[in-house]
Backbone as JSON Lines, residues from 0, in Angstrom:
{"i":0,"aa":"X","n":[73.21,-3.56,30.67],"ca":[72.36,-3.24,29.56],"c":[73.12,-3.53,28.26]}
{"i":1,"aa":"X","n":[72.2,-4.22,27.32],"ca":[72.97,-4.67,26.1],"c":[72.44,-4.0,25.38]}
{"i":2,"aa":"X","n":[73.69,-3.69,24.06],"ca":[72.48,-2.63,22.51],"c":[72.65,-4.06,21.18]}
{"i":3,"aa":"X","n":[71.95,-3.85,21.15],"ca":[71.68,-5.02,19.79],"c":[72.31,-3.97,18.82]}
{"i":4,"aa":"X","n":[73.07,-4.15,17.78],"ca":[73.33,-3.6,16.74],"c":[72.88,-4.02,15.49]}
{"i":5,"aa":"X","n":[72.33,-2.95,14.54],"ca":[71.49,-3.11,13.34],"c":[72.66,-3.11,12.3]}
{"i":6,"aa":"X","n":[73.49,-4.65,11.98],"ca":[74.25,-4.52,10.81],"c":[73.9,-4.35,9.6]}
{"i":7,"aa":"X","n":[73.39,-3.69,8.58],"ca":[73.47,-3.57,7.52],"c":[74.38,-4.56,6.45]}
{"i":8,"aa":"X","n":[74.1,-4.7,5.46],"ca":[74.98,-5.19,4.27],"c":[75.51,-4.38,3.74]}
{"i":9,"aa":"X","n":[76.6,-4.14,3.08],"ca":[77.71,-2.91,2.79],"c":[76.96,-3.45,0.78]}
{"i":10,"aa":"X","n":[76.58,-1.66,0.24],"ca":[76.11,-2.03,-0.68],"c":[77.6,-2.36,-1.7]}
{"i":11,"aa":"X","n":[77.27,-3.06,-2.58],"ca":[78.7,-3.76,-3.39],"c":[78.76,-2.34,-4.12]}
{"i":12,"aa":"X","n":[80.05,-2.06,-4.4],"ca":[80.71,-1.19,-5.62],"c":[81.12,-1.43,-6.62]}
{"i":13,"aa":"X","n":[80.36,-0.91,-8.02],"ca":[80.27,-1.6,-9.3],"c":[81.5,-1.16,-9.85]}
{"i":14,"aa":"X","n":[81.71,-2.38,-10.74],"ca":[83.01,-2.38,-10.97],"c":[83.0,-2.24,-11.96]}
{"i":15,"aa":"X","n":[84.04,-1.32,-13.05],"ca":[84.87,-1.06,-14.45],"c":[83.83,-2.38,-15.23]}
{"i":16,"aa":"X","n":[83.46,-2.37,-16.53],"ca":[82.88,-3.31,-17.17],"c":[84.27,-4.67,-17.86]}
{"i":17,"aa":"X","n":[85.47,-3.61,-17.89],"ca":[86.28,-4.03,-18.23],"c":[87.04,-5.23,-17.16]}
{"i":18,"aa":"X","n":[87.1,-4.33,-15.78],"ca":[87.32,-5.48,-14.57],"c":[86.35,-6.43,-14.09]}
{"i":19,"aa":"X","n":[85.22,-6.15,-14.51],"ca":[83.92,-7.27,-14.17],"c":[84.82,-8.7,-15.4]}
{"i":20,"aa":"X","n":[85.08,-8.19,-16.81],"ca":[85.14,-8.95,-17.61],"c":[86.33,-9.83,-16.77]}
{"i":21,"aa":"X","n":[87.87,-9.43,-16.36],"ca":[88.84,-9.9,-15.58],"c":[88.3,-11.25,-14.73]}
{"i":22,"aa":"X","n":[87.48,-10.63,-13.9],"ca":[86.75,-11.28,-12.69],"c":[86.1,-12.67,-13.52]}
{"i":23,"aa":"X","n":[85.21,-12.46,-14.45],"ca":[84.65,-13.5,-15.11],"c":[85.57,-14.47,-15.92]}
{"i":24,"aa":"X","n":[86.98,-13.83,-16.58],"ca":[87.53,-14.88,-17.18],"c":[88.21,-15.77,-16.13]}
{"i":25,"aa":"X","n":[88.91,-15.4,-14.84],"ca":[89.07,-15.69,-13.65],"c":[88.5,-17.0,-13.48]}
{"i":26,"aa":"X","n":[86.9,-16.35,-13.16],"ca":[85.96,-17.53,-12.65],"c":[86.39,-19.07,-13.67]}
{"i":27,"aa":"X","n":[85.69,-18.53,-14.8],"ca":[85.9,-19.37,-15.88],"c":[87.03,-20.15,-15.51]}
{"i":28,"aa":"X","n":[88.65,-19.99,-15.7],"ca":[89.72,-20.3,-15.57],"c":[89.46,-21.84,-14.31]}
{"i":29,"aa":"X","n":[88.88,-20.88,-13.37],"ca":[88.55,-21.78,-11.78],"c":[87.94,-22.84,-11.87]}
{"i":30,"aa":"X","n":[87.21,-22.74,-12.66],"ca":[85.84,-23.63,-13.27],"c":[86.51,-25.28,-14.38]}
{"i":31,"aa":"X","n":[87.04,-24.31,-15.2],"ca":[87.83,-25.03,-15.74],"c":[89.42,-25.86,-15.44]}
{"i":32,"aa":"X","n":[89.22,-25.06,-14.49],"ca":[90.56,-26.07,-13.78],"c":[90.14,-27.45,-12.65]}
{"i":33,"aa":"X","n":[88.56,-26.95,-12.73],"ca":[88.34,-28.21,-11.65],"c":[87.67,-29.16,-12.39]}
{"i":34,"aa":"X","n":[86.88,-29.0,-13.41],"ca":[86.6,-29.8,-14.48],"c":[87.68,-31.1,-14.94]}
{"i":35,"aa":"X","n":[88.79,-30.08,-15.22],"ca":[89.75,-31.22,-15.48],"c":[90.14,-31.47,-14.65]}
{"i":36,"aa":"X","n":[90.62,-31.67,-13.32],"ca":[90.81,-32.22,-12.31],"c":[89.1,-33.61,-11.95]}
{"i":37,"aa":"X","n":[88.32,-33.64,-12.96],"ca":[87.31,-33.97,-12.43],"c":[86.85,-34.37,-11.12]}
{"i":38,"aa":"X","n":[86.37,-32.97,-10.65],"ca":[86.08,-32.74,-9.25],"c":[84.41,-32.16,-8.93]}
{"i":39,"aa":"X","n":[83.79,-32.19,-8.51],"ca":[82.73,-31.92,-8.49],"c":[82.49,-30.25,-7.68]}
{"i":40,"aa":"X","n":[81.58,-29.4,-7.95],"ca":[81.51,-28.11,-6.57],"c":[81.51,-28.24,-5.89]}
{"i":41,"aa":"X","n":[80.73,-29.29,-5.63],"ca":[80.21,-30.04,-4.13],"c":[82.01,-30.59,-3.58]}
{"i":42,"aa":"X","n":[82.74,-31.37,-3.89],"ca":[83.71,-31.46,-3.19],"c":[85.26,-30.08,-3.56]}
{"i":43,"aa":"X","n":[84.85,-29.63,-4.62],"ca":[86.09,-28.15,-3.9],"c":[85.44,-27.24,-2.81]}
{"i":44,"aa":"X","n":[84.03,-27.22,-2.9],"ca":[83.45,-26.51,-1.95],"c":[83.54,-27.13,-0.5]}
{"i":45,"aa":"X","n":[83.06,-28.43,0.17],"ca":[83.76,-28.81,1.46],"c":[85.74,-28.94,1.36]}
{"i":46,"aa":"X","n":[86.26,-29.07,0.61],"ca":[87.45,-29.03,0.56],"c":[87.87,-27.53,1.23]}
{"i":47,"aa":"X","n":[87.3,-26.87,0.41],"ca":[87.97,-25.4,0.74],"c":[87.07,-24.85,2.0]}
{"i":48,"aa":"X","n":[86.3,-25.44,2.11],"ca":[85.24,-25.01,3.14],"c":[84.29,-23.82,3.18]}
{"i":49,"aa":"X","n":[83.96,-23.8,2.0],"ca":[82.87,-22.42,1.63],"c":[81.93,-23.29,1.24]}
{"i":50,"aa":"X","n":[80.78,-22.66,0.9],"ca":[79.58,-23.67,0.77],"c":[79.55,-23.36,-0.54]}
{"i":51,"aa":"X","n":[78.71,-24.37,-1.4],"ca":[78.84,-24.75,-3.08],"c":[78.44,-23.31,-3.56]}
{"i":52,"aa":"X","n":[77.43,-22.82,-2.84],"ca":[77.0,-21.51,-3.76],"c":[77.83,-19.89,-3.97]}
{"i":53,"aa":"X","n":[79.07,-19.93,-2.63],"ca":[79.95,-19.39,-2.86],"c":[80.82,-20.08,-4.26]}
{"i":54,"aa":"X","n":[81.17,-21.04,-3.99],"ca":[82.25,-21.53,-5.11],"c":[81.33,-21.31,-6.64]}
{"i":55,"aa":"X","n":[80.14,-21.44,-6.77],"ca":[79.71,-21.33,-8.24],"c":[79.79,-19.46,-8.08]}
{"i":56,"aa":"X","n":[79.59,-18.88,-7.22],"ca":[79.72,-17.07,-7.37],"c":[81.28,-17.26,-7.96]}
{"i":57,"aa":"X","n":[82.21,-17.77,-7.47],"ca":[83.73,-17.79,-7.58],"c":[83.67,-17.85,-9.09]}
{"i":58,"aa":"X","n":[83.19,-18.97,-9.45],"ca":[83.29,-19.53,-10.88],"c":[82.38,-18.59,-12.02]}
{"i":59,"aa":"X","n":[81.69,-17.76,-11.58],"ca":[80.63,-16.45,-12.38],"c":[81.77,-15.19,-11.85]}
{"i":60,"aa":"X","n":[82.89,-15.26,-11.39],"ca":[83.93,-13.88,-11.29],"c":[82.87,-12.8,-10.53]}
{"i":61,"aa":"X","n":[82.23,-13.26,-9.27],"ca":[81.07,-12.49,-8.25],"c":[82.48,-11.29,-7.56]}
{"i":62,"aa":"X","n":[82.42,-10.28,-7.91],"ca":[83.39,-9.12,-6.97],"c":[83.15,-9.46,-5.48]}
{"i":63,"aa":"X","n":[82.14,-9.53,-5.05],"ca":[81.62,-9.78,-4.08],"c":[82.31,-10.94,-2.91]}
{"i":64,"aa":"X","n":[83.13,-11.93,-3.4],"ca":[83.47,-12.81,-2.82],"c":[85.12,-12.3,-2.29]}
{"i":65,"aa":"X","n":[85.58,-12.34,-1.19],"ca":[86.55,-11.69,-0.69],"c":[87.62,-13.01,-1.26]}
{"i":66,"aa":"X","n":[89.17,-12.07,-1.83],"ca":[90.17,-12.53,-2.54],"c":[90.52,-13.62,-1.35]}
{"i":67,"aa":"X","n":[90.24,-13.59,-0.26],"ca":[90.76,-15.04,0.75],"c":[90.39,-15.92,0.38]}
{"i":68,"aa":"X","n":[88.95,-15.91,-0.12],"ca":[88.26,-17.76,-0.67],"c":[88.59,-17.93,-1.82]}
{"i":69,"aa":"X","n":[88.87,-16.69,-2.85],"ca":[89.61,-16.77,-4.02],"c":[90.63,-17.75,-4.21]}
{"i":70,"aa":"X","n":[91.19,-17.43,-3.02],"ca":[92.74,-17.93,-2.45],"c":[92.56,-19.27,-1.96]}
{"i":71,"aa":"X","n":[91.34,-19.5,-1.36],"ca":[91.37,-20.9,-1.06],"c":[91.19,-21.98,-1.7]}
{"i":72,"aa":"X","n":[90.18,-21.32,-2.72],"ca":[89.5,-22.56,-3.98],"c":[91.18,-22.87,-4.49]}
{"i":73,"aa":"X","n":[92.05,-21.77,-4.86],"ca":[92.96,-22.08,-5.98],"c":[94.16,-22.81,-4.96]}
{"i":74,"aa":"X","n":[94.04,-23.0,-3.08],"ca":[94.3,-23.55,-2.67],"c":[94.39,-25.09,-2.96]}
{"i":75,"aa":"X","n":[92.6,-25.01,-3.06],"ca":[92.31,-26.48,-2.97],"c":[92.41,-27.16,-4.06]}
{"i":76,"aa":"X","n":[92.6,-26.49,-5.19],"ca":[92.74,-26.74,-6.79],"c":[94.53,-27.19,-6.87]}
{"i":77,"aa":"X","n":[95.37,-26.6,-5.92],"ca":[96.75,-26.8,-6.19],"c":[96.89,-25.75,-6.87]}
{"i":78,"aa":"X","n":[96.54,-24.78,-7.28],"ca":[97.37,-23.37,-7.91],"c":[97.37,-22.26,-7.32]}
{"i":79,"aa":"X","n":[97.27,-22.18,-5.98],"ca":[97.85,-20.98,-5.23],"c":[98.73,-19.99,-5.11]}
{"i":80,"aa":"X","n":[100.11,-21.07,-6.29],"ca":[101.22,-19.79,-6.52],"c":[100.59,-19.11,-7.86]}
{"i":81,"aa":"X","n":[99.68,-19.42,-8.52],"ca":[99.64,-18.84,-9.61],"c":[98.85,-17.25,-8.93]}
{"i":82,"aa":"X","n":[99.1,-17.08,-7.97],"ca":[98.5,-15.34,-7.45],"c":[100.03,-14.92,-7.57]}
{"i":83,"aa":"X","n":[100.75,-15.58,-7.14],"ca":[102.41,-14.36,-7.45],"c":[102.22,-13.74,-8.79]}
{"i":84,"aa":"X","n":[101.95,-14.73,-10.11],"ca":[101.9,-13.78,-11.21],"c":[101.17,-12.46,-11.45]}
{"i":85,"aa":"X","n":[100.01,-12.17,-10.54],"ca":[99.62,-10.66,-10.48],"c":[100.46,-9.83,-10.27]}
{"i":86,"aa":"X","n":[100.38,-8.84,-10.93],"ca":[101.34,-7.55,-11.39],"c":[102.77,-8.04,-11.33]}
{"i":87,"aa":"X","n":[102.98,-8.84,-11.53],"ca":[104.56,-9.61,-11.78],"c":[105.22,-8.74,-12.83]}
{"i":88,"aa":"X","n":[104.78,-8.55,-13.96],"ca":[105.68,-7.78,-14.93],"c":[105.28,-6.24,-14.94]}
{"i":89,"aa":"X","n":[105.76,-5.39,-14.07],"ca":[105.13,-4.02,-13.73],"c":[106.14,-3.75,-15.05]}
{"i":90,"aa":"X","n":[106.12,-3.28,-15.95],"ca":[106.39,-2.33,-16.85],"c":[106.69,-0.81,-16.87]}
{"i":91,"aa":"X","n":[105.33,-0.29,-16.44],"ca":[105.31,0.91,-16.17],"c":[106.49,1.07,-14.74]}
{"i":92,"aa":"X","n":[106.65,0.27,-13.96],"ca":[106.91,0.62,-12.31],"c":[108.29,0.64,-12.58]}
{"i":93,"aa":"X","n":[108.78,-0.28,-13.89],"ca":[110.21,-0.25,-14.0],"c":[110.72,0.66,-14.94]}
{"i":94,"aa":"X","n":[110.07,0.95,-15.59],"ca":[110.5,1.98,-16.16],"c":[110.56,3.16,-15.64]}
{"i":95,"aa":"X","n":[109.99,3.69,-14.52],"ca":[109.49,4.75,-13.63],"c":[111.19,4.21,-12.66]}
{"i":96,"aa":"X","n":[111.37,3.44,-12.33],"ca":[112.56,3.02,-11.49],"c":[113.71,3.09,-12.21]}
{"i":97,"aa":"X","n":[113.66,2.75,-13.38],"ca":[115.07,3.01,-14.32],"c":[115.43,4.59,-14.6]}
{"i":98,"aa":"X","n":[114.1,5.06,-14.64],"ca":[114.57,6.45,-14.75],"c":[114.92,7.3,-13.97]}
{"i":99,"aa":"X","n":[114.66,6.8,-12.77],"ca":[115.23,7.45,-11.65],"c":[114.24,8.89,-10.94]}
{"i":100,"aa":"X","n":[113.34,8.75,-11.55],"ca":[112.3,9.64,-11.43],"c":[111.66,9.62,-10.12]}
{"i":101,"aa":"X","n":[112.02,10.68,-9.07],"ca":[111.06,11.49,-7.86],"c":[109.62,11.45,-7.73]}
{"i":102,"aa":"X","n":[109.33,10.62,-6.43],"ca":[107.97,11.56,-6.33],"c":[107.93,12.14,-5.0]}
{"i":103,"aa":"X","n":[107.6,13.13,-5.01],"ca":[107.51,14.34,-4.13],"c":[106.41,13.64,-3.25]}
{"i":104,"aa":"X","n":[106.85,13.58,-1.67],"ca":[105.51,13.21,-0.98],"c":[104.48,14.51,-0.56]}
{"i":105,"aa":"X","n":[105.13,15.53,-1.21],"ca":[104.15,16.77,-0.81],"c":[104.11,17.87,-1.86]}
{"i":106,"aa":"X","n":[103.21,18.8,-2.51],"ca":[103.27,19.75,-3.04],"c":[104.45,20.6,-2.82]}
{"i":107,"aa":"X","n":[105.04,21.82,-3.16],"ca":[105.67,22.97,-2.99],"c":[105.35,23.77,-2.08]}
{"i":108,"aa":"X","n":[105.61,24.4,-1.21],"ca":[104.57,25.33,-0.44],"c":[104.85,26.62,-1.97]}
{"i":109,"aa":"X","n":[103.6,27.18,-1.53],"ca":[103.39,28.42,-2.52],"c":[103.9,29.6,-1.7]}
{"i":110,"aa":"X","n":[104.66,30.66,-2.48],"ca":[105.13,31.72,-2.27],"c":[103.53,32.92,-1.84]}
{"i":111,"aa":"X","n":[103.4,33.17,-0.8],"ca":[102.24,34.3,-0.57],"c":[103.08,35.95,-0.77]}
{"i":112,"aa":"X","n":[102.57,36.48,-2.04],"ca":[102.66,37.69,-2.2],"c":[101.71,38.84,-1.7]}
């Protein structure tokens, strides 16, 4: 006996207006890097192997599109190392490390009077 399973679509989770903006200059960036490469959607899209209407979501900064095809367009574009530069200059993380500053993986237990 077989059960057919009723997959659903996972509803998307809206994102910061500020990180939507991220996502879109992104796209843009993507867009514009294949332009000058004069390349068409149609061929980064069989290149990378997503179909054209993923790659124009890519190029509109769609949250929706999982960071792997992200990864692939900028594959197929030749700028793939440019993902190391994310959070490359942690600031905060080094300064938090220079100071030598603890974090407790647990509360205190509380004294019961």
């Amino acid at each position: 006996m077989s059960k057919v399973l009723n997959i659903m679509p996972r509803e998307a989770k809206p994102l910061l207006p500020r990180l939507q903006q991220l996502l879109v200059e992104v796209g843009e960036n993507i867009r514009l890097a294949r332009l000058r490469r004069k390349l068409s959607a149609a061929q980064i899209a069989e290149r990378a192997d997503i179909s054209r209407t993923t790659l124009l979501a890519i190029e509109k900064g769609a949250p929706s599109v999982s960071i792997g095809t992200y990864l692939q367009v900028l594959l197929t574009l030749g700028l793939e190392k440019t993902i190391l530069h994310l959070a490359e200059d942690d600031v905060l993380g080094r300064k938090l490390q220079d100071a030598g500053l603890l974090v407790k993986e647990r509360a205190p237990k509380r004294d019961e009077a």
